[in-house]
N, C-alpha and C positions, 0 to 999 in steps of 0.2 A: 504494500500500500504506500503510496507518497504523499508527503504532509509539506507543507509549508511552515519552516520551523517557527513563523510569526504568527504563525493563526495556528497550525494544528499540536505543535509539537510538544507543548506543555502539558497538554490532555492524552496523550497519544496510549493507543491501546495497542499492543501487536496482536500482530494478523496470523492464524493460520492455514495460511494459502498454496496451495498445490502450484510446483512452477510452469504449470500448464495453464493455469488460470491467471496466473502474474500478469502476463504482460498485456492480456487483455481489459483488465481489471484497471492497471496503470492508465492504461491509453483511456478507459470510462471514464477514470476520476479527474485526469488532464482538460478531457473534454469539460465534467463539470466545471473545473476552478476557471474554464475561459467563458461561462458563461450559456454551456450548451443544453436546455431543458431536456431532460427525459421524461417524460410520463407517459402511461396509455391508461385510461381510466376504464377501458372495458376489459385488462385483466391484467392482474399482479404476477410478478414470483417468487416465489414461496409463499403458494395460495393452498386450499383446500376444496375440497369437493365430499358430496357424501355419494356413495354405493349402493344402492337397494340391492337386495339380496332376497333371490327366488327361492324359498323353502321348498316348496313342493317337490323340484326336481335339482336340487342341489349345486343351482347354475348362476352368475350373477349377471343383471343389464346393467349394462353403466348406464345412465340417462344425465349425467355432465353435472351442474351445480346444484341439484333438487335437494331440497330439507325435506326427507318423507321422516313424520315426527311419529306414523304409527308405523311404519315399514320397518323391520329389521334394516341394517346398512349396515355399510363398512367406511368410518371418516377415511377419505385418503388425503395427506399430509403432500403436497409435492414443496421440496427443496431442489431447484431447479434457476436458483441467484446466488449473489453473495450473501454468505451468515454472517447478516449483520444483527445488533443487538434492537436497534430502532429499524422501524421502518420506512417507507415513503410513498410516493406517489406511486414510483412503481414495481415497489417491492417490500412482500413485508417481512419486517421484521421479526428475530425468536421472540422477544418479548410477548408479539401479539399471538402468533403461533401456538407457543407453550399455555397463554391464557387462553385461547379460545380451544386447544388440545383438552383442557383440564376441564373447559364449561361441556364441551360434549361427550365425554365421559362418564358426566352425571346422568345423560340419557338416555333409557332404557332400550330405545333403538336402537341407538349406536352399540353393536357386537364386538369392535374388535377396529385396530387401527394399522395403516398402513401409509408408510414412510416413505414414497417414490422418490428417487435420489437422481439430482444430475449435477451435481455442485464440486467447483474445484476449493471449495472452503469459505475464511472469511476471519472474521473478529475470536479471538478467544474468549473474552466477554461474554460470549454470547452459548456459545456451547453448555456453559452447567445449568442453564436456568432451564432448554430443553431437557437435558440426560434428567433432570430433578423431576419437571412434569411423565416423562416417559415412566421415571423409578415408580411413582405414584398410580397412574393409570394402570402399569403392570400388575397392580395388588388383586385388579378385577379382570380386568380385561387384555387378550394377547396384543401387542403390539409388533408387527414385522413390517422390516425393511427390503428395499426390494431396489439395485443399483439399475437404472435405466438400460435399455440396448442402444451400447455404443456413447453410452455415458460415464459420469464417474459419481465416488462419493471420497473424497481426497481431505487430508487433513480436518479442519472444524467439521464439515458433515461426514466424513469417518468418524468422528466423536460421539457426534449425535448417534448415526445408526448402530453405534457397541454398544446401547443401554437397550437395544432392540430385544423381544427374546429370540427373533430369530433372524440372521441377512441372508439375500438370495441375491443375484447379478440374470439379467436377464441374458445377457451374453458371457462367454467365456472371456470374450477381450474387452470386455469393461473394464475401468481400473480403479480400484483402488487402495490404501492407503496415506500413502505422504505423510504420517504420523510426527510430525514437529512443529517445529516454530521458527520465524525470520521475522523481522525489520526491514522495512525499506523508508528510506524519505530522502529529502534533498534541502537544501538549506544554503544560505553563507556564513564563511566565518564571519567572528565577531570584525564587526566596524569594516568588513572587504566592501571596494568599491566594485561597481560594476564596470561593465567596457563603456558606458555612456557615462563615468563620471559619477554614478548616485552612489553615496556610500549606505550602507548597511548599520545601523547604529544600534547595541543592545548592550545597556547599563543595568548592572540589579544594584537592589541595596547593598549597604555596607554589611548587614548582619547577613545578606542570603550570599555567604561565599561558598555554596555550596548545590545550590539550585540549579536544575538539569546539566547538572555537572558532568555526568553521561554523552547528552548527546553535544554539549559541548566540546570535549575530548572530541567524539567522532569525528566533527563539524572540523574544527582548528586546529588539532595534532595527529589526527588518523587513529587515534586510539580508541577501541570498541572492548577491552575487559571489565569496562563498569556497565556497560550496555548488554554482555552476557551473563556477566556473573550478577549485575543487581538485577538484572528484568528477563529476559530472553529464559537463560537455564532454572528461577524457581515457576515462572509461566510453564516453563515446556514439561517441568518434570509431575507438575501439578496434574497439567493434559496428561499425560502418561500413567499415570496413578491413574485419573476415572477413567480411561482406557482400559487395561490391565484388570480395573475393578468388575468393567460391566464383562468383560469377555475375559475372563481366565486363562483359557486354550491358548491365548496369545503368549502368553508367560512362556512357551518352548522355540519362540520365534526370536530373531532379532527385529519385531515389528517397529521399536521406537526408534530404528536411525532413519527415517526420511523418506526411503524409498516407495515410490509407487508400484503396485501390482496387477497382473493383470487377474483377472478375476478367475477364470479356469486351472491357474497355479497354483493360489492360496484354498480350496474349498478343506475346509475342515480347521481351518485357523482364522484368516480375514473374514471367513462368508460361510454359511451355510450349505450350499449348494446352488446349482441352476436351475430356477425358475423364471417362467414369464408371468407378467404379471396376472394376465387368466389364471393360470395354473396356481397362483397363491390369493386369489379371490376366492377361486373355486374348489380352492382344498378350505377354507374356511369357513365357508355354506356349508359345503359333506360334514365338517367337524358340526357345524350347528345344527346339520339335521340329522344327524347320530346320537347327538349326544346331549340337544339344547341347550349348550351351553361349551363353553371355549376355557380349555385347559390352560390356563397361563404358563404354567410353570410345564409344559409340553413341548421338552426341548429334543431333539432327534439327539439320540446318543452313537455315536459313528464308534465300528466296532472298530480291533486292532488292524484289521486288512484291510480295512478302507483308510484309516488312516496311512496306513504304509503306503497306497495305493496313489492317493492323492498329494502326499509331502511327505516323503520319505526323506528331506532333510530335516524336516522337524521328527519325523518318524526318529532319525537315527539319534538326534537331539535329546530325546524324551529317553530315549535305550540308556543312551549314554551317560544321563545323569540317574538314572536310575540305578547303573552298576555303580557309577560312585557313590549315591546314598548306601546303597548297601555295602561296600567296602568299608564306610564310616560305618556304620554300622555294628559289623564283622569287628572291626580292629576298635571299638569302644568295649568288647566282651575280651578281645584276646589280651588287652592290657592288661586284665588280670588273672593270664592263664597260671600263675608259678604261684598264685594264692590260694585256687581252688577252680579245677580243672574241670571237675566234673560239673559245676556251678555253670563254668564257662562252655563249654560245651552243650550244656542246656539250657542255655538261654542263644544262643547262636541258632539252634536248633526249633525255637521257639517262634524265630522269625520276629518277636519283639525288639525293641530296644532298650539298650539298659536304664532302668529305671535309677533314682537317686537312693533310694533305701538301699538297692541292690548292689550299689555301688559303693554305699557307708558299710553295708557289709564287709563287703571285700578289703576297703580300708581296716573295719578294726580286724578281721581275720591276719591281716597282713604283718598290723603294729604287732598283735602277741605273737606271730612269728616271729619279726625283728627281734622282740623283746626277751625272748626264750633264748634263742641264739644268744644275746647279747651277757645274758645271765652265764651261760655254758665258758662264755668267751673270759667273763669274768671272776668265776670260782677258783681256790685255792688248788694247785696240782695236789695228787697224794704223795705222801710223804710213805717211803717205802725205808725200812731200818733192816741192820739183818737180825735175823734170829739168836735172843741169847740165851745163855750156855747153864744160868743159874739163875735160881730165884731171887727174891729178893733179899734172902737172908745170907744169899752166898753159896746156899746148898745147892750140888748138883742137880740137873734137870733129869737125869739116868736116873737116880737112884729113887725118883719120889713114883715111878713107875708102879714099884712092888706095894709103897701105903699107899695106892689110890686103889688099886686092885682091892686091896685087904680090906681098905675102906667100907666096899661098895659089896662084901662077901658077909651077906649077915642073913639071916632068915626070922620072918616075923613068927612071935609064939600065938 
């Protein structure tokens, strides 16, 4: 996004915007700051529509923007602009989205919602106030995403659709991810003159020596580590976290560096699988006239050979931390093989991990090992004399042979 550091830069929110959508997005906002009106008042993007939905034979019509208030539906959500926080003439805003998302979820016709996505991103702003509405409708009602043919859902609308309970891509070579964060704007340095002679003048107070001290650096020394390290890295890692939060599976990917995808490489990580949008209206009729009613928590659980099947670098990813958890494991039991073997060996065997009592044990088995040793280590040697020759009166030891004999020669009467 480009800001003019005199009008936008003080306020400035970063963008998360897919580099596919940059440069298009730039050349929109250029247009606006010269003056060039956008509106179309007979339709927005990032609009909604409702779905009637045919019970009888488990099929849906679209019939376009109808409120049917006693008809089963299905709201559909299109994100199909920039995510932006507000909105305008000719696009609305998550703010209104997310509210008018949460008003029709009160409504007993409304069954179930659907997110059609064609968006290279937008404001980060604007992403949790959707993923929050979506968290909340999920408590009743399913909500799925569904990436257009031959569209995308990139960066800020990747965010939005991971609070989904389910994404679909209508084509394999839809894309998405882009999962980060960037800056863009333009500016002059302090007090630089132009080629016509106008200089540029920006004075703060004497106490704000500190004020967008950031994109100052950028502007006047080329230095951007207070523009990462204060704004950019705790934004991106924040995105990253409700990411990771709403979709788990992602946790065996390297989804958070950037990259976009296409949608038939990631199924089982980025996306769910491939569906067109019929085919996920109309698996949600069937659910409604099976069951009267929509499983939220009805999430497809992909077995081990389709995982392997479909990402077999996350396949190998998931193997591979797997044997390491269990080698930690393994070697937190064998630490104390020389304490008590048999111990250790049944608990390896257990497949559990070692517990902390288990492991106090093993400690004090240990100490009174050390301690006994150390006892043994510490006792007096024996003292070995040789054998003497006389008692203690001097008399030989020979001759008291005969009175001990004589002694013990007695018979009771």
């Amino acid at each position: 996004m480009n800001f003019k550091l005199a009008k936008e830069i003080y306020g400035i929110t970063p963008w998360l915007m897919d580099a596919h959508s940059l440069p298009v997005m730039t050349s929109l906002l250029k247009d606006i700051r010269s003056g060039v009106q956008l509106e179309n008042k007979t339709s927005k993007l990032n609009s909604f529509q409702y779905t009637p939905i045919n019970r009888s034979n488990g099929t849906v019509e679209v019939t376009g923007n109808q409120r049917g208030e006693k008809i089963d539906s299905i709201a559909v959500i299109k994100l199909d602009g920039p995510i932006t926080k507000s909105g305008g003439e000719s696009s609305s805003g998550m703010k209104e989205l997310s509210s008018m998302m949460l008003s029709m979820s009160r409504e007993e016709s409304v069954k179930a919602f659907i997110i059609l996505a064609d968006s290279g991103g937008g404001s980060s702003a604007a992403v949790g106030m959707m993923v929050d509405a979506i968290n909340e409708i999920k408590k009743e009602k399913r909500v799925i995403g569904v990436v257009e043919k031959g569209g995308m859902a990139a960066s800020a609308c990747y965010g939005i659709l991971s609070a989904c309970n389910e994404i679909y891509a209508e084509d394999p070579m839809s894309v998405v991810g882009s999962v980060g964060t960037m800056i863009q704007f333009e500016g002059f340095a302090a007090n630089a003159k132009t080629p016509e002679g106008l200089k540029n003048i920006r004075v703060y107070a004497s106490k704000s020596t500190r004020k967008n001290e950031a994109f100052e650096q950028a502007l006047n020394e080329d230095k951007y580590t207070l523009l990462v390290d204060g704004l950019l890295d705790p934004i991106n890692e924040d995105f990253i976290k409700t990411i990771l939060s709403n979709r788990p599976v992602l946790s065996a990917t390297t989804f958070d560096d950037g990259r976009t995808h296409l949608a038939g490489k990631v199924v089982g990580t980025f996306i769910d699988g491939i569906k067109s949008f019929d085919e996920v209206v109309n698996k949600i009729a069937i659910d409604l006239k099976n069951n009267n009613q929509i499983n939220t928590n009805n999430k497809r659980t992909m077995t081990k050979a389709e995982i392997k099947t479909a990402n077999p670098e996350a396949y190998a990813e998931i193997l591979a931390e797997g044997m390491a958890m269990e080698k930690d494991r393994a070697g937190a039991w064998l630490a104390h093989m020389a304490t008590d073997s048999a111990a250790v060996v049944e608990g390896i065997a257990s497949g559990g991990n070692i517990s902390s009592s288990q492991r106090e044990e093993f400690f004090v088995k240990q100490n009174s090992i050390t301690n006994a040793a150390k006892m043994i280590t510490n006792s007096a040697p024996d003292v070995l004399t040789g054998e003497s020759k006389t008692n203690v009166s001097g008399e030989a030891l020979e001759s008291l042979g005969d009175k001990v004999e004589a002694a013990f020669d007695f018979k009771l009467n």
